[in-house]
N, CA and C atoms as an extended XYZ file, in Angstrom:
306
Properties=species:S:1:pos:R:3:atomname:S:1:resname:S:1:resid:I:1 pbc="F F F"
N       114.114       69.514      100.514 N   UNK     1
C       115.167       70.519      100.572 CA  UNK     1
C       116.261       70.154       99.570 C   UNK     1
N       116.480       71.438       98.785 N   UNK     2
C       117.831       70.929       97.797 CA  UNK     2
C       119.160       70.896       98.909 C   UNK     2
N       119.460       69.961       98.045 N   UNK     3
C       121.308       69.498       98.543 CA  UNK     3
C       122.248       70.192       98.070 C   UNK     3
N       123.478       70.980       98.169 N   UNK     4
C       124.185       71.515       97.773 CA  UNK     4
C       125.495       70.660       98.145 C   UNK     4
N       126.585       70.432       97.171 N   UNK     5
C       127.782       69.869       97.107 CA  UNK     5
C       128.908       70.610       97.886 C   UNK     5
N       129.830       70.695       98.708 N   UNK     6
C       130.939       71.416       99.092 CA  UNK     6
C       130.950       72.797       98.504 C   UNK     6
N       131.336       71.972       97.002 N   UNK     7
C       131.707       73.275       95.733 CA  UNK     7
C       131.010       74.173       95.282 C   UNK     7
N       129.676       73.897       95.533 N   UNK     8
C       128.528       74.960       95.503 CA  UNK     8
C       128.081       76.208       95.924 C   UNK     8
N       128.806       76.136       97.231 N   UNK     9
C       128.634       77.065       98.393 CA  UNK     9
C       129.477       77.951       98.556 C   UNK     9
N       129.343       79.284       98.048 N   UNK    10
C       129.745       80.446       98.237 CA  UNK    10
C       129.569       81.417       99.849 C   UNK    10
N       130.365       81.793      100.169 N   UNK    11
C       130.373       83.085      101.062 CA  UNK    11
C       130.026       84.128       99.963 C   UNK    11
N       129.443       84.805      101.044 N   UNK    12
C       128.837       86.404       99.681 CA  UNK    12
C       129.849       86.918       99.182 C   UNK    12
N       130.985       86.785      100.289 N   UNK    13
C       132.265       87.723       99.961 CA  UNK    13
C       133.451       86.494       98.786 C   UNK    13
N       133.135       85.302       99.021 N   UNK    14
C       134.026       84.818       97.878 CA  UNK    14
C       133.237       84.501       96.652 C   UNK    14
N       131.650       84.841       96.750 N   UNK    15
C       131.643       84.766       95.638 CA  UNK    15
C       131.905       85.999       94.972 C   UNK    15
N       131.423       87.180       95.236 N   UNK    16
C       131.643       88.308       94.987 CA  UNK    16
C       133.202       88.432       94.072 C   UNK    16
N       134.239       87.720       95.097 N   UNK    17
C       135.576       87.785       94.523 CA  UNK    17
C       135.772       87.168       93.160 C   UNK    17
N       135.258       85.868       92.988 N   UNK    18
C       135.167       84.772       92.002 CA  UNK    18
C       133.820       85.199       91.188 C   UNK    18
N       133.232       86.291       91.131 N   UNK    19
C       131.949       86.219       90.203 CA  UNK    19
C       132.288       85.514       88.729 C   UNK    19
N       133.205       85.834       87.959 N   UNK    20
C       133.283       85.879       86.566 CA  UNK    20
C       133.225       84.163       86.568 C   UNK    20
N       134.132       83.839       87.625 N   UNK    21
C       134.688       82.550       87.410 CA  UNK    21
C       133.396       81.250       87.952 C   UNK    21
N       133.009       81.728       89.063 N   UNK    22
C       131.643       80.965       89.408 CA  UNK    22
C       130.259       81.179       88.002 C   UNK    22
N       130.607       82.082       87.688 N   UNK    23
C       128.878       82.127       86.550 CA  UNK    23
C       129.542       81.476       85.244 C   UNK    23
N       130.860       81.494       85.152 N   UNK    24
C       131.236       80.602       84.074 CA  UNK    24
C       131.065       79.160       84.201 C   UNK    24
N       131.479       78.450       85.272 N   UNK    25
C       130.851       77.504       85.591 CA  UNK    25
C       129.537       76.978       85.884 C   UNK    25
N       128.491       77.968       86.169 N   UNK    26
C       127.308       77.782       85.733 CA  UNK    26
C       127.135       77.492       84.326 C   UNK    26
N       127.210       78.813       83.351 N   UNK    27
C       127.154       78.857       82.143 CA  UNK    27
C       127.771       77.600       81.404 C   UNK    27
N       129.349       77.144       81.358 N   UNK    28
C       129.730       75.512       81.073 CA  UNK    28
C       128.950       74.842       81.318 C   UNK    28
N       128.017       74.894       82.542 N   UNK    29
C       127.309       73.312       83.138 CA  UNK    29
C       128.338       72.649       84.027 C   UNK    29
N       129.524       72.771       84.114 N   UNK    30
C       129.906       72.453       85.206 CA  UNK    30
C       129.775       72.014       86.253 C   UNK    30
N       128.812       73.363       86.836 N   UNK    31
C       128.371       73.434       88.436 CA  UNK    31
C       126.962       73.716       87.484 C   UNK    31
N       125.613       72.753       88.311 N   UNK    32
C       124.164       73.230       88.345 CA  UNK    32
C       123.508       74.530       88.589 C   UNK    32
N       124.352       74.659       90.189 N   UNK    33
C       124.101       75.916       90.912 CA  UNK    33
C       124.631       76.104       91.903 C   UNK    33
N       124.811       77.500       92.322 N   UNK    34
C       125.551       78.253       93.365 CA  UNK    34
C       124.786       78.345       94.277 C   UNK    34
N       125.045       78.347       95.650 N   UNK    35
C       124.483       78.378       96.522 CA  UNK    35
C       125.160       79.733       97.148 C   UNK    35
N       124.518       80.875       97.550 N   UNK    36
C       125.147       81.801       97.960 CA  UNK    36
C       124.939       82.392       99.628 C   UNK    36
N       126.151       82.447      100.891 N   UNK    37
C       125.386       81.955      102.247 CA  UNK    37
C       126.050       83.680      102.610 C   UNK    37
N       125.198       84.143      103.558 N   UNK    38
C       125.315       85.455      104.363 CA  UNK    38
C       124.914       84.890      105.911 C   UNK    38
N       126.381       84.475      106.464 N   UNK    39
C       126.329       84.640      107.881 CA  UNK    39
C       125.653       82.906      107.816 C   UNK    39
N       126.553       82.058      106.906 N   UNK    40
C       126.002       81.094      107.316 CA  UNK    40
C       124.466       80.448      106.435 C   UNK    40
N       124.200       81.589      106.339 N   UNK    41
C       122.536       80.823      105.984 CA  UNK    41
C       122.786       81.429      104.595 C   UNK    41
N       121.977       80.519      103.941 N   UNK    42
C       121.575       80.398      102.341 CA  UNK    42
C       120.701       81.662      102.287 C   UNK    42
N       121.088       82.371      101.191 N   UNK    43
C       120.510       83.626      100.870 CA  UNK    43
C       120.059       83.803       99.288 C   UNK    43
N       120.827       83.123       98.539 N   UNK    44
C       120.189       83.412       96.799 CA  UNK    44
C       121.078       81.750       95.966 C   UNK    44
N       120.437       81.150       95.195 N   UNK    45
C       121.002       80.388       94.304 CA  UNK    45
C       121.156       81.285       93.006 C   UNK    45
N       121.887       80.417       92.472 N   UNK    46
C       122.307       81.295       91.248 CA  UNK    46
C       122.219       80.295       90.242 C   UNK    46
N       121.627       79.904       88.744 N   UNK    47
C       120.813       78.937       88.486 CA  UNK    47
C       121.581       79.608       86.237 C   UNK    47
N       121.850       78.465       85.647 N   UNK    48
C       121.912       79.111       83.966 CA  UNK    48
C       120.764       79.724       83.704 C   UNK    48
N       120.764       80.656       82.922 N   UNK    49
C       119.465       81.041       81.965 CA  UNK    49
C       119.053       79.861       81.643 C   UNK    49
N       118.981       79.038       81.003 N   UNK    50
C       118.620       77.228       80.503 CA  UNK    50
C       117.699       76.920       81.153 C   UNK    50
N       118.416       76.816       82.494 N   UNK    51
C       117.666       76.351       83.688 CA  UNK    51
C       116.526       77.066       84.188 C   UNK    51
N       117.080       78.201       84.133 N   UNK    52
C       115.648       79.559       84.485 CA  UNK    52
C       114.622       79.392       83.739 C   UNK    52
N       115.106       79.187       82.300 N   UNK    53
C       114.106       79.503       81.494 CA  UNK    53
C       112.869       78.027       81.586 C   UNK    53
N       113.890       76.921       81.724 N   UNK    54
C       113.469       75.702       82.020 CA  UNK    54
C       112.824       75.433       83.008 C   UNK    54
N       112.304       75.879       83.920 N   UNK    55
C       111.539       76.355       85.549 CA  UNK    55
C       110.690       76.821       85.237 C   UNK    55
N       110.584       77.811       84.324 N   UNK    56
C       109.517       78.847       84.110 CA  UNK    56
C       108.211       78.574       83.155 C   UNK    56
N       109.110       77.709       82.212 N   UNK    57
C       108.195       77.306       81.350 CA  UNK    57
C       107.381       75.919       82.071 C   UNK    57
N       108.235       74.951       82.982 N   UNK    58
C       107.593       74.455       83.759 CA  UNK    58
C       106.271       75.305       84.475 C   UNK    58
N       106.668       75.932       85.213 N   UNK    59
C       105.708       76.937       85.925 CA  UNK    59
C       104.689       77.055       85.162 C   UNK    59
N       104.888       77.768       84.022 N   UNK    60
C       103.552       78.126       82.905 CA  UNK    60
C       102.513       76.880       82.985 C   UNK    60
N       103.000       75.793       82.366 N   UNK    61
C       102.529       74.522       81.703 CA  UNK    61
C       101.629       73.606       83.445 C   UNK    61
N       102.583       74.292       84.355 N   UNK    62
C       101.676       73.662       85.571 CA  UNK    62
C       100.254       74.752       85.871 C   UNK    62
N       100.487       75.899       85.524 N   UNK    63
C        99.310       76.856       85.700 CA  UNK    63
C        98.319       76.560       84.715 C   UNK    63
N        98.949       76.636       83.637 N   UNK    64
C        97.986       76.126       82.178 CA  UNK    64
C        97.417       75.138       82.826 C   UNK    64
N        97.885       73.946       83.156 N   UNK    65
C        97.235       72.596       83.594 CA  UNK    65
C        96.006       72.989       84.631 C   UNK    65
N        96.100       73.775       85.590 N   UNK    66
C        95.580       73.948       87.035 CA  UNK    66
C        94.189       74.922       86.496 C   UNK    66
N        94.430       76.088       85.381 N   UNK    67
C        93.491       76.853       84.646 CA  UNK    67
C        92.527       76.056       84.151 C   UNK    67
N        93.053       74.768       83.186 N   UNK    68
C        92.325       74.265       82.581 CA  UNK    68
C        91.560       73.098       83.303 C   UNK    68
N        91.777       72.518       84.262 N   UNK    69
C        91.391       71.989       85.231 CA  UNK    69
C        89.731       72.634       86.019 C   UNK    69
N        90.486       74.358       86.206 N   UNK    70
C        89.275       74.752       87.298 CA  UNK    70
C        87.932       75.140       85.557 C   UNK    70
N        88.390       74.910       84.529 N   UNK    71
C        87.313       75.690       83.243 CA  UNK    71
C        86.622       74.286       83.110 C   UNK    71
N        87.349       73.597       83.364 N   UNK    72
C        86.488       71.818       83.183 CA  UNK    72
C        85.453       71.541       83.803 C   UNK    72
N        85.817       71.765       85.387 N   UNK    73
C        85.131       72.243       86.492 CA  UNK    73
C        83.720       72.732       86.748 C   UNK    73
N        84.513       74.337       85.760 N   UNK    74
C        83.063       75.244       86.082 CA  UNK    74
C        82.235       74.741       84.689 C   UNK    74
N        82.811       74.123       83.256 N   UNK    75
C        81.766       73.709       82.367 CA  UNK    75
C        80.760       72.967       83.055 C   UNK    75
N        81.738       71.478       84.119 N   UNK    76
C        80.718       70.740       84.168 CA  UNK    76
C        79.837       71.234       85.130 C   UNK    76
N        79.918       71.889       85.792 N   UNK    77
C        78.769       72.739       86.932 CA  UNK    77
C        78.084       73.065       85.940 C   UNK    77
N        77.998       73.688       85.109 N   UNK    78
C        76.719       74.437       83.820 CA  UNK    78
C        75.904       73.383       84.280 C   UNK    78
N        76.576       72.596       84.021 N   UNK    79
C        75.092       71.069       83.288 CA  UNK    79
C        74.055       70.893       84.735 C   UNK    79
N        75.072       70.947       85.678 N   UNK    80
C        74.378       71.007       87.030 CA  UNK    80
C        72.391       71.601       86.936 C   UNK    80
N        71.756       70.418       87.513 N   UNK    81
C        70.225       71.434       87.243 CA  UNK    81
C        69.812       72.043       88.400 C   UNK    81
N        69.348       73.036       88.786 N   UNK    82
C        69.256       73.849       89.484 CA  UNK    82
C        68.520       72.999       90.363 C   UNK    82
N        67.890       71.949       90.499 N   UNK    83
C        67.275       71.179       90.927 CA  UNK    83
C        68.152       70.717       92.245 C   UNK    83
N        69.522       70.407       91.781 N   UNK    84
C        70.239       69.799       92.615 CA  UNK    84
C        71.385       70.432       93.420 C   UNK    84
N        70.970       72.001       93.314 N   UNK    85
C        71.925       72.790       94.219 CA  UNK    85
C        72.019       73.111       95.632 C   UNK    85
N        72.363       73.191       96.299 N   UNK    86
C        72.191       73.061       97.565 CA  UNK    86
C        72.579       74.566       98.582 C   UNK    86
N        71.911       74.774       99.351 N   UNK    87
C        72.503       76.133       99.574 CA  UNK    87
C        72.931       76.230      100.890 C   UNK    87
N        73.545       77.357      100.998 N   UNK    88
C        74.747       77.799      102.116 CA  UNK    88
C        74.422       77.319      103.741 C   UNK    88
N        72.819       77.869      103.161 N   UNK    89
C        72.046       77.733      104.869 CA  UNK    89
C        72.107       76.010      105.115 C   UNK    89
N        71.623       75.142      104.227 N   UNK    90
C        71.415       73.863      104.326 CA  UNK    90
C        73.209       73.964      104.828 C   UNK    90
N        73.943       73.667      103.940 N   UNK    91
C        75.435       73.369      104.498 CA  UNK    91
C        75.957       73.608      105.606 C   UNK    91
N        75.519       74.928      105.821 N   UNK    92
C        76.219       74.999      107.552 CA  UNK    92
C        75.266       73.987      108.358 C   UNK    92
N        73.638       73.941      107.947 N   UNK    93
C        73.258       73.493      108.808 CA  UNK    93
C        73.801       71.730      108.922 C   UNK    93
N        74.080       71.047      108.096 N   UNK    94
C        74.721       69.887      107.641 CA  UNK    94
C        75.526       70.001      108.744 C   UNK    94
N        76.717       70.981      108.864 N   UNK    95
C        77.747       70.535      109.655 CA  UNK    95
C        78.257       71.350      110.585 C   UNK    95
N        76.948       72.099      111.294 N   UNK    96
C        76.819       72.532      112.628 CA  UNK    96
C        77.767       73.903      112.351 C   UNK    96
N        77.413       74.620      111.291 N   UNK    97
C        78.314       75.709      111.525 CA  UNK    97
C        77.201       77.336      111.827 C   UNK    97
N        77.694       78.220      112.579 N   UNK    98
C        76.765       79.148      112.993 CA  UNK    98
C        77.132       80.221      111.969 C   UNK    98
N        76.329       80.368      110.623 N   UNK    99
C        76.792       81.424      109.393 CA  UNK    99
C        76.720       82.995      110.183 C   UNK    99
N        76.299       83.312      111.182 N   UNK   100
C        76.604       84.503      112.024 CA  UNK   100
C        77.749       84.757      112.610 C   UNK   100
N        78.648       83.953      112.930 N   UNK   101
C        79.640       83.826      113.464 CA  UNK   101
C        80.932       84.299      112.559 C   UNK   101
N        80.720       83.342      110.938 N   UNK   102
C        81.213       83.917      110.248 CA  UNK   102
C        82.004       85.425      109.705 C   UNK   102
């Protein structure tokens, strides 16, 4: 769970009041991020473009990774000889599962 500092934490209604002045302090770097609460509970962070953009491209580069991972995968299955495949019926029967039930 992220941690939020005192100064972080907005009411909807003061941030609302302070918008210009809270996203400027994002934007400086100042403040990381806003934490924005409705009734108490955390409802939206508010994060620089920098940072957004910096998440996202994370994001990409972990999918890229996870894509290229499952293509490795299915190459090395190719090589697999049909010899050594095993099928559905054997598997359930392996581990007591009733494929009707399914």
């Amino acid at each position: 769970m992220v941690k939020y500092a005192q100064n972080e934490l907005f009411s909807i209604t003061d941030f609302t009041k302070q918008i210009g002045s809270v996203v400027g302090s994002i934007k400086e770097h100042s403040l990381e991020k806003i934490g924005i609460l409705k009734n108490n509970k955390l409802e939206a962070v508010v994060i620089s473009t920098d940072e957004y953009e910096r998440l996202k491209a994370l994001e990409d580069d972990v999918a890229l990774a996870e894509h290229s991972s499952i293509y490795h995968a299915i190459q090395e299955r190719k090589t697999t000889p049909l010899s050594e495949y095993v099928s559905m019926d054997e598997i359930a029967k392996k581990f007591d599962i009733d494929l009707e039930e399914l």
